[in-house]
N, C-alpha and C positions, 0 to 999 in steps of 0.2 A: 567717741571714746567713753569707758567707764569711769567717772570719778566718785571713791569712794568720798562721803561729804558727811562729817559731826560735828555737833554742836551740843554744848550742854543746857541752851535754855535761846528760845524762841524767840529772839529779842534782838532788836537792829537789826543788820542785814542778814539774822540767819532767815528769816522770812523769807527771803529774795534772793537766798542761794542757790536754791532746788530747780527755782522757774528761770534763773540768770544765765545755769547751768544747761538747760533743755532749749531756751531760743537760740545760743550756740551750737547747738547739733549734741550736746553730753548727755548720756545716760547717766544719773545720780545714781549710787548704792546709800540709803539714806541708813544712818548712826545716831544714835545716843538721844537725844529731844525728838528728831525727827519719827524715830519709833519708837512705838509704843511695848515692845518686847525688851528693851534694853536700859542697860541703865544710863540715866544723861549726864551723870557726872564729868567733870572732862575729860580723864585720866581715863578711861573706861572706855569713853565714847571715841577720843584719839587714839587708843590702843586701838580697837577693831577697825577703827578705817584705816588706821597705817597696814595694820596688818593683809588687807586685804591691795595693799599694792604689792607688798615684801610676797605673798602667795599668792600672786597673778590673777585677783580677781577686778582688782581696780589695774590701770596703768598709773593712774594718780589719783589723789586725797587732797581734801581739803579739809583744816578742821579751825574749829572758832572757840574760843570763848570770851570773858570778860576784855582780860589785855591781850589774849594770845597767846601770852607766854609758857602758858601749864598745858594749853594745847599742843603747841608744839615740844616741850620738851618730855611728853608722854609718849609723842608719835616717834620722838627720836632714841629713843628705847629700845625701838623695833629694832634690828638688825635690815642692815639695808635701805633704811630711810633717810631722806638728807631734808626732815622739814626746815623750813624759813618763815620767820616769821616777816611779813612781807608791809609797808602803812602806806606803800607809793606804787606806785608803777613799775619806777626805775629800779627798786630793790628788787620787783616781783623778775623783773627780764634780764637780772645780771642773776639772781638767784638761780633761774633757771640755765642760763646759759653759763657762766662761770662754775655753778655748784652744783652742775646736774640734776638741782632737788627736785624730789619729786612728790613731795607734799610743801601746800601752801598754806601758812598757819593766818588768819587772821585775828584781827581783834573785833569784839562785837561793840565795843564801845566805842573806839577811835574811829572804826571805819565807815564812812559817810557811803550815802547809795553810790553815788558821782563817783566817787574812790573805788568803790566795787568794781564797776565799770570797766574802770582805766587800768586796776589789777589783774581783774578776770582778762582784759584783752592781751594786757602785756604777758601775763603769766602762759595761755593756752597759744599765744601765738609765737612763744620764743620756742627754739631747741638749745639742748646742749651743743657747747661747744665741740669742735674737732680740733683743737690745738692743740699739740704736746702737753702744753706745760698746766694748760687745764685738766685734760686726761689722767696727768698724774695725779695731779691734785685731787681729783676724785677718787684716783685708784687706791694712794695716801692712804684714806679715810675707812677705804672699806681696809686696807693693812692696822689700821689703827682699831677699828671694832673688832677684828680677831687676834688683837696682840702679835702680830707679828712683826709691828713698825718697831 
């Protein structure tokens, strides 16, 4: 799978995102720090990797900064992005499956390698749910980004 993947600055587990991501079998689209043509700000660097799931060139994104928090609410900007900001496992596998999201916002400070791990495995190896009431719930969301809820 392609995961688009930014970070605004090299530091804790953005090192060990790129190669975490490839001994799982993922092709990285690397963002923001990781290139050098880009700007690494977070806001920037989350924009372009959200953006690249919302126009089909990732299926999902992962993006990092400091707490997380600027990362994911840059990505959730996009139209069509449902980032989470994820610190555990169990967030990362309801996220996915309850919330359909499809970017995974980390923190580069909070998140231990060990943590990465246990997120990376829960995150890529959940699906979205098939149950009504989740369905809607998704459906909701994208009603709710075009005004029409």
């Amino acid at each position: 799978m392609r995961i688009a993947l930014a970070a605004d600055e090299l530091t804790g587990v953005a090192q060990a995102l790129p190669g975490e991501l490839r001994t799982r079998g993922h092709e990285p689209i690397l963002h923001g720090a990781y290139s050098e043509r880009e700007r690494s700000d977070w806001a920037w660097a989350s924009e372009l990797a959200a953006r690249d799931v919302a126009e089909g060139r990732a299926e999902q994104a992962i993006v990092a900064c400091w707490t997380g928090t600027g990362a994911s609410i840059a990505a959730n900007k996009v139209p069509g992005i449902r980032a989470a900001l994820c610190a555990d496992a169990q967030t990362a596998e309801g996220a996915r499956r309850w919330n359909d999201a499809n970017v995974l916002a980390l923190s580069l400070r909070a998140t231990s390698h060990a943590e990465l791990a246990e997120i990376l495995d829960a995150w890529l190896g959940s699906r979205p749910s098939d149950e009504p009431t989740d369905l809607e719930n998704v459906e909701h969301l994208t009603e709710i980004e075009r005004g029409v809820a």
